[in-house]
Backbone as a printed PyTorch tensor [residue, N CA C, xyz], in Angstrom:
tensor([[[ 217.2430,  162.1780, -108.0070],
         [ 217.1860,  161.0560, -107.1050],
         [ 218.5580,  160.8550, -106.4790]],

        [[ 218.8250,  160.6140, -105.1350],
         [ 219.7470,  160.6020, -104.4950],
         [ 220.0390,  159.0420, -104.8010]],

        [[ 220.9980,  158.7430, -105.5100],
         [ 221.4810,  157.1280, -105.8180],
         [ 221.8640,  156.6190, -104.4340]],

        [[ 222.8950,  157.2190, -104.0260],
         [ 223.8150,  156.6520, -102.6040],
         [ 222.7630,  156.5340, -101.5820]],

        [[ 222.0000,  157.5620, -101.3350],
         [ 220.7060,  157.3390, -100.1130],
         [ 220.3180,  155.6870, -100.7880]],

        [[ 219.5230,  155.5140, -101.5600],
         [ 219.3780,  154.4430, -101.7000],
         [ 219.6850,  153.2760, -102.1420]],

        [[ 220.9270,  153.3090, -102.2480],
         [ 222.2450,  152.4200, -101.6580],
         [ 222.0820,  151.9650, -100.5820]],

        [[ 222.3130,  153.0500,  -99.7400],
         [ 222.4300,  152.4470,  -97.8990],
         [ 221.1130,  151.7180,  -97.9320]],

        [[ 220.4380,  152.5540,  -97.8060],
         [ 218.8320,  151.8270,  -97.5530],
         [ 218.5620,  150.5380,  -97.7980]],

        [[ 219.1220,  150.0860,  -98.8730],
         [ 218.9310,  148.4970,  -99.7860],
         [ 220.0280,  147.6350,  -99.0340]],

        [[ 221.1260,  148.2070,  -98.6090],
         [ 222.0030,  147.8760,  -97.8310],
         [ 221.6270,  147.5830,  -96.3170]],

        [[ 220.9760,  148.2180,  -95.7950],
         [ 219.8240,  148.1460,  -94.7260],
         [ 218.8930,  146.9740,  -94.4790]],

        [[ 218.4230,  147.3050,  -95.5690],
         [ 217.2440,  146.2360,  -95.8610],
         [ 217.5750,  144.5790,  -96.0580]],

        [[ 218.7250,  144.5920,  -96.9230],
         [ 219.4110,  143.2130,  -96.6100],
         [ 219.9860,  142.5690,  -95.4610]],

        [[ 220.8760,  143.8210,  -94.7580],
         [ 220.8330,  143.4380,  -93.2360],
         [ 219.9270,  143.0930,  -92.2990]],

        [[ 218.7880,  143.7730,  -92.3470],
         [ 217.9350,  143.7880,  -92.0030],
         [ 216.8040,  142.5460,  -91.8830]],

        [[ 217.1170,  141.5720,  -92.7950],
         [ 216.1170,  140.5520,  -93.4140],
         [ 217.5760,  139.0340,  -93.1460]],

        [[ 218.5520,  139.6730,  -92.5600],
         [ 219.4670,  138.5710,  -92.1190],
         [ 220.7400,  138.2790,  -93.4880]],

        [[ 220.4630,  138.9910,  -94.3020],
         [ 221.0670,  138.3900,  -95.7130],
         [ 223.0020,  139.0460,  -95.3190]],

        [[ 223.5880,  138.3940,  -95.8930],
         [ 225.2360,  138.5390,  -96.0260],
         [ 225.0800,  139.4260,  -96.9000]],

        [[ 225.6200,  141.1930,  -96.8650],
         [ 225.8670,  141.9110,  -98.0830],
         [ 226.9760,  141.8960,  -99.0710]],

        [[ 227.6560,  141.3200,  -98.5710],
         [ 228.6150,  140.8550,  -99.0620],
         [ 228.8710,  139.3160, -100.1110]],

        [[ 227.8000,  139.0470, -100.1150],
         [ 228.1700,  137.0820, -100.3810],
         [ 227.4500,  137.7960, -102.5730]],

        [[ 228.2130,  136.8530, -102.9330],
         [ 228.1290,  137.1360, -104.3820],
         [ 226.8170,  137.7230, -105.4400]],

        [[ 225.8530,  136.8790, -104.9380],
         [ 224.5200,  137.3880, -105.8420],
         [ 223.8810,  138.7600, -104.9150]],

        [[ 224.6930,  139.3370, -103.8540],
         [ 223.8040,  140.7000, -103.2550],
         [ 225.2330,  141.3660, -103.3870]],

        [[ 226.5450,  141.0500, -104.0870],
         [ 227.2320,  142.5150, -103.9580],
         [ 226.7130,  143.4470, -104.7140]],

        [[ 226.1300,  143.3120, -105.8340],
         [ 226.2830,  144.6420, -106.9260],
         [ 224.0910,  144.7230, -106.7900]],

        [[ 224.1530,  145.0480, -105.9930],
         [ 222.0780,  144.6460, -105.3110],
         [ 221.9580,  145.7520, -105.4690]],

        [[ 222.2120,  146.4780, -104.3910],
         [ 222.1480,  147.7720, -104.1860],
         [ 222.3550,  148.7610, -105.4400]],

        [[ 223.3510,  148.6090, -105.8610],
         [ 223.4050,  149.2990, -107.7460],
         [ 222.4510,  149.1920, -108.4290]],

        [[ 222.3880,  147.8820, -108.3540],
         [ 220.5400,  147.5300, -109.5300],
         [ 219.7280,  147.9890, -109.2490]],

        [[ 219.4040,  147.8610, -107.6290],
         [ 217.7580,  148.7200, -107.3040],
         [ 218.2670,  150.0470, -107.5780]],

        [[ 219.1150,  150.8340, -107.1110],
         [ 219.2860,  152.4290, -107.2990],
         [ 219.1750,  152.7630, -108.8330]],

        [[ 219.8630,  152.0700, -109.6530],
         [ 219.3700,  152.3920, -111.1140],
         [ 217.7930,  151.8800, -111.5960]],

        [[ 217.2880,  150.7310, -110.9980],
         [ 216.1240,  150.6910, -111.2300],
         [ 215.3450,  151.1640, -110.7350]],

        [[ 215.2790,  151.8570, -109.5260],
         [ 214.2790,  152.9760, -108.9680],
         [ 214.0020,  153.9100, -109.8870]],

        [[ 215.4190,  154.7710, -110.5700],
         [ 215.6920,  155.5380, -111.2980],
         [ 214.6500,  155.6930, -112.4220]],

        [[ 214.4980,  154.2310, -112.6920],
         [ 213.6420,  154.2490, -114.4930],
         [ 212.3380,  154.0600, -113.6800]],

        [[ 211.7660,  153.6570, -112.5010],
         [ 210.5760,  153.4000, -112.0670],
         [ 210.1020,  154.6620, -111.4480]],

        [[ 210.5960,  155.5090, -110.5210],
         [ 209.8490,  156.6190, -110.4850],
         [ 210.1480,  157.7860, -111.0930]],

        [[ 210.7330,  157.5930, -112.5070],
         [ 210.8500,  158.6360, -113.3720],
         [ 209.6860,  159.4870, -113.9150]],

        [[ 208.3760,  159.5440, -113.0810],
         [ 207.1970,  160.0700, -112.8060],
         [ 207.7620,  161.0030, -112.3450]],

        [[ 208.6700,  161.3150, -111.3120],
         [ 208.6310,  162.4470, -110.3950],
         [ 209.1620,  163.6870, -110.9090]],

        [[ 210.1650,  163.3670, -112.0650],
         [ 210.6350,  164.2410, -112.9630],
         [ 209.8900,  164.6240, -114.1950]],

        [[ 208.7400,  164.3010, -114.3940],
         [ 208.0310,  164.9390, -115.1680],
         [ 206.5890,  165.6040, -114.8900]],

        [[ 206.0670,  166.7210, -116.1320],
         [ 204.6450,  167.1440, -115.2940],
         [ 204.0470,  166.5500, -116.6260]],

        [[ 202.3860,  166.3350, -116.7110],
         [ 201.9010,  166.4040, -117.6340],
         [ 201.7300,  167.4590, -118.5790]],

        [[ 202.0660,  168.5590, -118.4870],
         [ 201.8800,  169.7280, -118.8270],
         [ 202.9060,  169.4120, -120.5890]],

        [[ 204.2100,  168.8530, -120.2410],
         [ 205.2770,  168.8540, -121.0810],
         [ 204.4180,  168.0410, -122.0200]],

        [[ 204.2410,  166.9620, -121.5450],
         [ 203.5930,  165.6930, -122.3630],
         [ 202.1590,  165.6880, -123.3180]],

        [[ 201.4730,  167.0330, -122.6120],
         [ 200.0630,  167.2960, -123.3320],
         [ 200.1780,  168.4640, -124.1290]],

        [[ 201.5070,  169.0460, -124.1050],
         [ 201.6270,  170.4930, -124.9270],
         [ 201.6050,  170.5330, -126.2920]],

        [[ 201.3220,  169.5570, -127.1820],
         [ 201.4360,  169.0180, -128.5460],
         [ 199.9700,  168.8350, -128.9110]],

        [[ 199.5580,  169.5390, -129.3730],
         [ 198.0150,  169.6900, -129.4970],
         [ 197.9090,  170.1220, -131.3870]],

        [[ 196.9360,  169.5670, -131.8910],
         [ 196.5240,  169.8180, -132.9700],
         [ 195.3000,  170.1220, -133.5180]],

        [[ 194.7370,  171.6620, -134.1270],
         [ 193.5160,  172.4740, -134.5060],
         [ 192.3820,  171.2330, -135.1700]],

        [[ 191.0090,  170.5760, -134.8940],
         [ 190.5530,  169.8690, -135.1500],
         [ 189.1180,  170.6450, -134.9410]],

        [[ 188.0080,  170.3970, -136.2540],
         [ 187.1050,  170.7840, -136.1280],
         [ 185.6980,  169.8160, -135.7110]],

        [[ 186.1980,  169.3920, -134.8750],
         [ 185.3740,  168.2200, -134.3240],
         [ 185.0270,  167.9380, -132.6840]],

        [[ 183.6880,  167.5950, -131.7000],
         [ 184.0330,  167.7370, -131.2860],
         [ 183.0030,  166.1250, -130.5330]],

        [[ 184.0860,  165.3590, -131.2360],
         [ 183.7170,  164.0590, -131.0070],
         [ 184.3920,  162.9470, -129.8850]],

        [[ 183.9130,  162.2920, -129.3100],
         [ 185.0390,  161.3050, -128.6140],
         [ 186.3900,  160.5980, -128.9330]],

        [[ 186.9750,  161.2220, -128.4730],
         [ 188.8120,  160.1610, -128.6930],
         [ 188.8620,  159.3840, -127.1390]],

        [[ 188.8530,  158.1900, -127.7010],
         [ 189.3690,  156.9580, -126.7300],
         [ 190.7410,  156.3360, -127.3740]],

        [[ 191.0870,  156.0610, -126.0510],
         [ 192.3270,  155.4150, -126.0880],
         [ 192.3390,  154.0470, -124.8560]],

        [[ 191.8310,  153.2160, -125.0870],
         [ 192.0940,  152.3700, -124.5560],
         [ 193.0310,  150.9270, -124.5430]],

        [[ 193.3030,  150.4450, -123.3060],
         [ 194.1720,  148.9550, -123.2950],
         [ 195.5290,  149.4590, -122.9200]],

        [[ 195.5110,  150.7060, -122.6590],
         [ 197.3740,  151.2920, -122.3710],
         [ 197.6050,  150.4180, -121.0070]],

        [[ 198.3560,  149.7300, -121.3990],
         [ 199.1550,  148.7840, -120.3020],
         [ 200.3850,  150.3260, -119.3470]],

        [[ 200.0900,  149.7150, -118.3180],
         [ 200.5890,  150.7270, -117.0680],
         [ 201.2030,  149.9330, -115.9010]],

        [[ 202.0390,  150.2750, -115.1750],
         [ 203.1190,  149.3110, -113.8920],
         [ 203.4050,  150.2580, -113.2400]],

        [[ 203.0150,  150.6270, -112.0310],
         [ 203.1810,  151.4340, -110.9320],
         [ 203.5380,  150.5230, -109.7700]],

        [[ 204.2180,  151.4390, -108.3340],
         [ 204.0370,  150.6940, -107.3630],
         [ 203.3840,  151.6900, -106.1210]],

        [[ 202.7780,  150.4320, -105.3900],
         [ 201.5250,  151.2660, -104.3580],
         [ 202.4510,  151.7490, -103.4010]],

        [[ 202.2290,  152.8200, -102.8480],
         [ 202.8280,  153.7300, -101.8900],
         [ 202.5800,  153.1030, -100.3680]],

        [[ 201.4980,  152.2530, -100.3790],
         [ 201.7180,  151.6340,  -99.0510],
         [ 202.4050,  150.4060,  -98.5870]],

        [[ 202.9720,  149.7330,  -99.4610],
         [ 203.4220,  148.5320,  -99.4950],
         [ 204.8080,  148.7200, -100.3840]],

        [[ 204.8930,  149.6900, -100.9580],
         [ 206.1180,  149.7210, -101.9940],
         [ 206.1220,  148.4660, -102.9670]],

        [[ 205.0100,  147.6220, -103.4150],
         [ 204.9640,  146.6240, -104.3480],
         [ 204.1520,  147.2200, -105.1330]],

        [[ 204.1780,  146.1590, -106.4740],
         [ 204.0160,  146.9750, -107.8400],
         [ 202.4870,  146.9100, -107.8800]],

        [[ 201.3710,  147.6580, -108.5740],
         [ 200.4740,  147.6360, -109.3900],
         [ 200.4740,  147.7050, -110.8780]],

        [[ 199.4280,  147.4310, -111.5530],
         [ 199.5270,  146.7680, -113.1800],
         [ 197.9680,  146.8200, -113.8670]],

        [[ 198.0250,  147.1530, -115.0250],
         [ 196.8560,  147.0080, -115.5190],
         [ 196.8610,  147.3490, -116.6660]],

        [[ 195.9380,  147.9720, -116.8980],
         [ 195.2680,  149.1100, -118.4320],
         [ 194.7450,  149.6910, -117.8270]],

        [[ 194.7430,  151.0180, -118.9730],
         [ 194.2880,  152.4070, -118.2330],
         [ 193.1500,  152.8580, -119.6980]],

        [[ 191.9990,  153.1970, -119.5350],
         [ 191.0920,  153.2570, -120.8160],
         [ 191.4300,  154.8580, -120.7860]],

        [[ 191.4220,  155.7530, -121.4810],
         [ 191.0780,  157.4150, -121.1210],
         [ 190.3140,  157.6680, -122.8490]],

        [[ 188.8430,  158.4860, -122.4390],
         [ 188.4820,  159.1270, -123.1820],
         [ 188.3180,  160.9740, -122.9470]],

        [[ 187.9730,  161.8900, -123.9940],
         [ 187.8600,  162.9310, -124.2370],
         [ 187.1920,  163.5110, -125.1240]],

        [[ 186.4650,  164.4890, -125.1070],
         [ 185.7060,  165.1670, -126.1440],
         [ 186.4070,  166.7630, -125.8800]],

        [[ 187.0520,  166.4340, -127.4080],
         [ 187.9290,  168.0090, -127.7120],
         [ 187.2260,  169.0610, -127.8890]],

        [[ 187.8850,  170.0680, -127.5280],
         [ 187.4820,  171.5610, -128.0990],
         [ 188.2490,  172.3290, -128.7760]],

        [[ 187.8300,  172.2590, -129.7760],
         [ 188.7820,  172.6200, -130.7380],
         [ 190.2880,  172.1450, -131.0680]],

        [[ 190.6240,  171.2660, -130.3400],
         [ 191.9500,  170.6710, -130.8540],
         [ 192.4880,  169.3020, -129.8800]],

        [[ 193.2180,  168.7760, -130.5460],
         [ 193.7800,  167.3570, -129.8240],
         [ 195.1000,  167.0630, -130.0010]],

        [[ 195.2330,  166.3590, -129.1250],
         [ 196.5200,  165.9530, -128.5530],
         [ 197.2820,  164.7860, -129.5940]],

        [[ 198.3600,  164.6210, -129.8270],
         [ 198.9440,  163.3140, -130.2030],
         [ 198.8200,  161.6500, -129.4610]],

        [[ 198.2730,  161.1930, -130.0100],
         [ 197.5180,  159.8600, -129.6680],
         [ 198.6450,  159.3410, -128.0960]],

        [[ 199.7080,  159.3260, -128.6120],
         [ 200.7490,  158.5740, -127.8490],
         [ 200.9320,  159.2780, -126.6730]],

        [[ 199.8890,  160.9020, -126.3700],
         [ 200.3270,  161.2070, -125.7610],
         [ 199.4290,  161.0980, -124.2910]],

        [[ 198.2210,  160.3350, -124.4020],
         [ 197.3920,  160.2780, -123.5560],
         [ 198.3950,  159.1220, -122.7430]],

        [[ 198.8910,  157.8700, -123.4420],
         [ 199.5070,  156.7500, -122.8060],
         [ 200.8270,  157.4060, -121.8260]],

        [[ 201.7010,  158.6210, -122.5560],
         [ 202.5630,  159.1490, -121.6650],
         [ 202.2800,  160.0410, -120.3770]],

        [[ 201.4210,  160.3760, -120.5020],
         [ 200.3100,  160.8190, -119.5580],
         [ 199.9290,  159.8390, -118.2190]],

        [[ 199.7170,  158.7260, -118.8460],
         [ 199.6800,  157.6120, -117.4490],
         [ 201.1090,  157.2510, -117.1320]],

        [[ 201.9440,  157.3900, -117.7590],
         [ 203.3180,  157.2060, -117.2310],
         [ 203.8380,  158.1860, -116.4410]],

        [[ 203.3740,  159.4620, -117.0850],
         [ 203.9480,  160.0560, -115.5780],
         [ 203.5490,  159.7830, -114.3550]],

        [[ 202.3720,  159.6280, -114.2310],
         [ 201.5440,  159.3710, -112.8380],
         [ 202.0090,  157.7670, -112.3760]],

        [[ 202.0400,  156.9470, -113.4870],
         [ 202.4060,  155.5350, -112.5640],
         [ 203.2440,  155.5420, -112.3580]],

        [[ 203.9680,  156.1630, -112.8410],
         [ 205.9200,  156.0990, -112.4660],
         [ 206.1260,  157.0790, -111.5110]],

        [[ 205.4130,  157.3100, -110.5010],
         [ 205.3810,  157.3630, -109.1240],
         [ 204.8490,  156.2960, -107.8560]],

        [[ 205.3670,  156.7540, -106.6730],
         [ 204.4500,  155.9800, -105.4720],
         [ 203.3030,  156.5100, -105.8570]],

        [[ 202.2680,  155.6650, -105.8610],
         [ 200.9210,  156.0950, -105.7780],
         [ 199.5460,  155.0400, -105.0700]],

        [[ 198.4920,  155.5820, -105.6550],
         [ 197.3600,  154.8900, -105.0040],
         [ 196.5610,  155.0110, -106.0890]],

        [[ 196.2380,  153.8220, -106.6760],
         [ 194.8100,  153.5820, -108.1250],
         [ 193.9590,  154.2400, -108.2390]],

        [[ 193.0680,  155.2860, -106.9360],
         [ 191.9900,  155.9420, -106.6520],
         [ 192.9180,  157.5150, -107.0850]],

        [[ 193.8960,  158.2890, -106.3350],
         [ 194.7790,  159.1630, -106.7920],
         [ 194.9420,  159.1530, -108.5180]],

        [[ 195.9150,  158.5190, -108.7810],
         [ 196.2230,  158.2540, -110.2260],
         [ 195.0670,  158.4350, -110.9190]],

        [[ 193.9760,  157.8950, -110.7690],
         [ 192.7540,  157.9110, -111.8910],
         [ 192.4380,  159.4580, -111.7600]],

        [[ 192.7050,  160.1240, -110.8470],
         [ 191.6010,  161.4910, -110.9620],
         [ 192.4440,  162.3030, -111.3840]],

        [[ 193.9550,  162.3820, -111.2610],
         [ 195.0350,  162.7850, -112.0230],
         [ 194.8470,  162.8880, -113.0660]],

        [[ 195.0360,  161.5060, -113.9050],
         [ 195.0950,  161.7850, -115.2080],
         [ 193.8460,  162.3400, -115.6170]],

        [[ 192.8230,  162.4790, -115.0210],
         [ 191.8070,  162.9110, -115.6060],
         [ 191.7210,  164.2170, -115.5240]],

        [[ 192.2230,  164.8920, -114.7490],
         [ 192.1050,  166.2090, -114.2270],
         [ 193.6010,  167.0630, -114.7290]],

        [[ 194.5990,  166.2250, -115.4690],
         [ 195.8730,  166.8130, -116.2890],
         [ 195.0820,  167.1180, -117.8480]],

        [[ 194.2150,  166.0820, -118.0940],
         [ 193.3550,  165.9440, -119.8200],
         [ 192.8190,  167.0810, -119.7310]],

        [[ 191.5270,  167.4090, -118.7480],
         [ 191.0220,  168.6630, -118.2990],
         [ 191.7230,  169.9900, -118.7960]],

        [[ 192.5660,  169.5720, -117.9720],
         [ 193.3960,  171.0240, -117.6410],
         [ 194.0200,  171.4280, -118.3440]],

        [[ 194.9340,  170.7230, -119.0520],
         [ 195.8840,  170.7130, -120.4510],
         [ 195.4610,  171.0400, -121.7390]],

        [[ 194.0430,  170.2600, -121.9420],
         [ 193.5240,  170.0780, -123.3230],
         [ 192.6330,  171.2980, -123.2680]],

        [[ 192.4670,  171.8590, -122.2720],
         [ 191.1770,  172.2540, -121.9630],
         [ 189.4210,  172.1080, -123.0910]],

        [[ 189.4120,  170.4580, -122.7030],
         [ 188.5780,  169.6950, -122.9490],
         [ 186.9950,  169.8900, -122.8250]],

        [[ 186.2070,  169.2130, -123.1110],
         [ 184.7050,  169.3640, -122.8190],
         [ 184.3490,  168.6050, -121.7630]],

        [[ 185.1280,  167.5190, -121.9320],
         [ 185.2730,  166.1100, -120.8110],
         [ 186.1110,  165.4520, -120.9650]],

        [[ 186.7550,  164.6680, -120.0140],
         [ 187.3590,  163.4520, -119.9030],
         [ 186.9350,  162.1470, -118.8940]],

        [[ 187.2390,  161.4500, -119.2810],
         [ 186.5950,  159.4760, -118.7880],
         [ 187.9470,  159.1600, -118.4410]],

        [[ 188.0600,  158.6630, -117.3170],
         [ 189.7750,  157.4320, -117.1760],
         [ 189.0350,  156.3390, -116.3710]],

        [[ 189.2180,  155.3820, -116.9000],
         [ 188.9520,  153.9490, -116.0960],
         [ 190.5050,  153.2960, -116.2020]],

        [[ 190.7200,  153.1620, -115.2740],
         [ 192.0890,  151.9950, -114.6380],
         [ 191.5830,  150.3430, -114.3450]],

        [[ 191.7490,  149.3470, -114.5450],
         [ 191.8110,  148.5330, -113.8950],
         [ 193.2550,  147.4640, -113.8830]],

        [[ 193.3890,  147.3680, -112.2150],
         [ 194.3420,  146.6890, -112.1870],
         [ 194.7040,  145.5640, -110.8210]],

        [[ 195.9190,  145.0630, -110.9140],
         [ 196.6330,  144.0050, -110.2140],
         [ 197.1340,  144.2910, -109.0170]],

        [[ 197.0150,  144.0040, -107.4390],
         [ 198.0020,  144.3590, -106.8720],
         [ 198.4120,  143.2340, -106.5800]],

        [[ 199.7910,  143.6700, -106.4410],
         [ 200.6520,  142.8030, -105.7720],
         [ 200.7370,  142.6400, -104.6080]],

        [[ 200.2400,  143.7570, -103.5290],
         [ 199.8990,  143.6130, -101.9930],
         [ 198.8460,  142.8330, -101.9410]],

        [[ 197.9890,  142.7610, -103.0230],
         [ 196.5370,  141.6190, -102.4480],
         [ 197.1280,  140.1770, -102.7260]],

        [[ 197.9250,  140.0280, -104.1270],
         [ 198.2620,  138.5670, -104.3530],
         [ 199.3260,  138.1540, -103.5980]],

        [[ 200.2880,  138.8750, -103.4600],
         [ 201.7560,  138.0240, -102.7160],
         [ 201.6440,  137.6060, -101.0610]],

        [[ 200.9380,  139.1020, -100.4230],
         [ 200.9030,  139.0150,  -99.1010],
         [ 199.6150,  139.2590,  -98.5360]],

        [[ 198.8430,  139.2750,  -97.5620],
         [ 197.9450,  139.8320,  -97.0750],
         [ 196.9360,  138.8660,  -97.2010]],

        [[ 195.7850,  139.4250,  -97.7820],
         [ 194.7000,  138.4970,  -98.1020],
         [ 195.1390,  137.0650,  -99.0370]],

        [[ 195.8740,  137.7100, -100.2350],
         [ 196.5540,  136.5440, -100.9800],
         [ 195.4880,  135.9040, -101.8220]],

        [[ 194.7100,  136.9390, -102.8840],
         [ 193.6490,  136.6900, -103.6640],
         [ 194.4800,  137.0590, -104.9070]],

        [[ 195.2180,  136.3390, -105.7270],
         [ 195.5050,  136.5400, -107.2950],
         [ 194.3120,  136.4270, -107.8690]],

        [[ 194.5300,  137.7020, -109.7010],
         [ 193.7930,  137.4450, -110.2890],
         [ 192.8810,  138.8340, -110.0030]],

        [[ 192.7830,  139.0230, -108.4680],
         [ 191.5090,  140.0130, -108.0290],
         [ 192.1720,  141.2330, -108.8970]],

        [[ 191.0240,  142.2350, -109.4190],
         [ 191.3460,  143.5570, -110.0050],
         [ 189.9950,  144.5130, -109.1710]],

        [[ 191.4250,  145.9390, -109.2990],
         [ 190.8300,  147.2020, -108.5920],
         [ 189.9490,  148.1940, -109.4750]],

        [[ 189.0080,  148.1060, -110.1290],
         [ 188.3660,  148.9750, -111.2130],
         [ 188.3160,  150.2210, -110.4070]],

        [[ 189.3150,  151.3700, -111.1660],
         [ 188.5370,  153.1970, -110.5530],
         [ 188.2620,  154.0100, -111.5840]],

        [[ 187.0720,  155.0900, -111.4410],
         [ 186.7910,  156.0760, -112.1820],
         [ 186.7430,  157.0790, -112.0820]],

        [[ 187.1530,  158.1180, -113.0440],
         [ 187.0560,  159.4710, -113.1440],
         [ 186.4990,  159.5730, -114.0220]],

        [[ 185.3090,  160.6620, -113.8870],
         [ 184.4680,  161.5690, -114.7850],
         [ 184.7000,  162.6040, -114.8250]],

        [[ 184.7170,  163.5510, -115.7590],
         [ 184.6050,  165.1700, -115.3660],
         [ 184.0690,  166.0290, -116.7410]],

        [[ 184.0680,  166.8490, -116.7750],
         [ 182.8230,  167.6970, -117.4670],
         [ 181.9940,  166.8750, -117.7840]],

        [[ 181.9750,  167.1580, -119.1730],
         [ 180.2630,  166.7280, -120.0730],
         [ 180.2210,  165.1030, -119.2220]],

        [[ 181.2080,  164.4400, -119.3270],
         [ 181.3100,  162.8990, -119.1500],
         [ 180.7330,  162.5080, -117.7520]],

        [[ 181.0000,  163.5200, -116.9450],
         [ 180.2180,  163.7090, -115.3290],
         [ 178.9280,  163.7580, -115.3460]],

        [[ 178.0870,  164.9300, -116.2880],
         [ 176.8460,  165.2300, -116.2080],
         [ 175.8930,  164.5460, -117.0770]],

        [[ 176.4150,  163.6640, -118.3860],
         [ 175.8240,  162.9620, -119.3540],
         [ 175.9000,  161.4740, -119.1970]],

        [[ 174.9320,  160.7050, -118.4830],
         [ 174.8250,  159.2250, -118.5990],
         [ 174.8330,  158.7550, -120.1930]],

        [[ 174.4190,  159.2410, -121.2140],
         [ 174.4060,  158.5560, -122.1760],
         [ 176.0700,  158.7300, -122.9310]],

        [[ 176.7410,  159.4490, -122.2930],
         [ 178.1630,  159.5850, -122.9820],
         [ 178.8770,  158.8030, -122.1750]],

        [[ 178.9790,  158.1830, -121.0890],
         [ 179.1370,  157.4170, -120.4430],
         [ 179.1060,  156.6060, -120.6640]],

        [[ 177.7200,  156.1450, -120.6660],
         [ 177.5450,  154.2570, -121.2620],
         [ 178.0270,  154.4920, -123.1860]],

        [[ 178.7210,  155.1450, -123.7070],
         [ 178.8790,  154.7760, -124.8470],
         [ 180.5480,  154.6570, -125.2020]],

        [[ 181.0790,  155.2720, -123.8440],
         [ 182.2620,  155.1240, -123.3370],
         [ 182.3170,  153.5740, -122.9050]],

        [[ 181.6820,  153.0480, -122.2770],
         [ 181.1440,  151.8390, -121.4880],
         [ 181.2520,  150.7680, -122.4600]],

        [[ 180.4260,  151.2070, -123.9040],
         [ 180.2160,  150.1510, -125.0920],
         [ 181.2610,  150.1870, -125.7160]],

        [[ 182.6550,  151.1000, -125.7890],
         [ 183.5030,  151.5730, -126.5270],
         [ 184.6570,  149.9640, -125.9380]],

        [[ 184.8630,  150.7810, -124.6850],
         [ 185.4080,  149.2380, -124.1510],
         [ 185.4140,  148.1220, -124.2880]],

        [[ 184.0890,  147.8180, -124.8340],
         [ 183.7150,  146.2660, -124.9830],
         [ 184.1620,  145.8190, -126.3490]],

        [[ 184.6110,  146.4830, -127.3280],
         [ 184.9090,  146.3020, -128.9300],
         [ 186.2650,  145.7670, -128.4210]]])
């Protein structure tokens, strides 16, 4: 990440909006956002590949859910944040992943610019690909901050998206038991 590029930019942007860059609570501004960009799209420096490579021989080939993983992204069209939980299930083949590692998995993807509809088919399609799985389920639901702060200006409203893929695509009854899993 280029720090100084986005320096100026924030430097810009305060000019820009009329503000003194100079006057006490905006000298050291520009520093904070450039280091806090840093920890926020620290998505871009990682693949899922690293994060799902920890797999363990399991003779089972039953559903693992992981749901309630709290997630903070920001939307690529507005540059304001999104928020939620991210549910992800899977039915292994022959082996599984470390629990913690489905949740780091949505961190790479939210800790980019993104879009809720994108992100969901991602992570679903890294589980896929990585685990090489029977299926995977990702339900997201979340907050924007472009609907509550500005625009329409509906707090509260949430964006539900889904990804299905293998067995979980072609089987309604693994689905709705994914569905009932949630509700516990």
């Amino acid at each position: 990440m280029d720090q100084e590029k986005i320096k100026k930019a924030v430097r810009l942007l305060l000019e820009g909006i009329g503000e003194d860059i100079n006057r006490e609570g905006l000298k050291y501004t520009p520093d904070r956002i450039a280091r806090m960009y840093e920890e926020i799209f620290e998505g871009y420096e990682k693949e899922p590949s690293e994060v799902l490579s920890k797999v363990f021989s399991v003779n089972s080939r039953e559903m693992v859910l992981e749901k309630d993983i709290t997630f903070y992204s920001m939307c690529e069209h507005h540059m304001m944040p999104f928020y939620g939980k991210a549910h992800i299930a899977y039915i292994p083949k022959d082996r599984v992943v470390g629990i913690s590692k489905l949740a780091r998995t949505v961190e790479v993807y939210a800790r980019r610019l993104q879009i809720q509809e994108r992100m969901t088919g991602q992570i679903a399609d890294a589980i896929m690909e990585n685990l090489e799985c029977e299926g995977a389920m990702v339900v997201l639901e979340a907050e924007h901050m472009c609907m509550t702060m500005r625009g329409v200006k509906k707090p509260g409203t949430k964006t539900v998206t889904v990804a299905a893929r293998g067995c979980f695509k072609d089987n309604e009854d693994l689905r709705d038991q994914f569905y009932s899993l949630l509700k516990l």
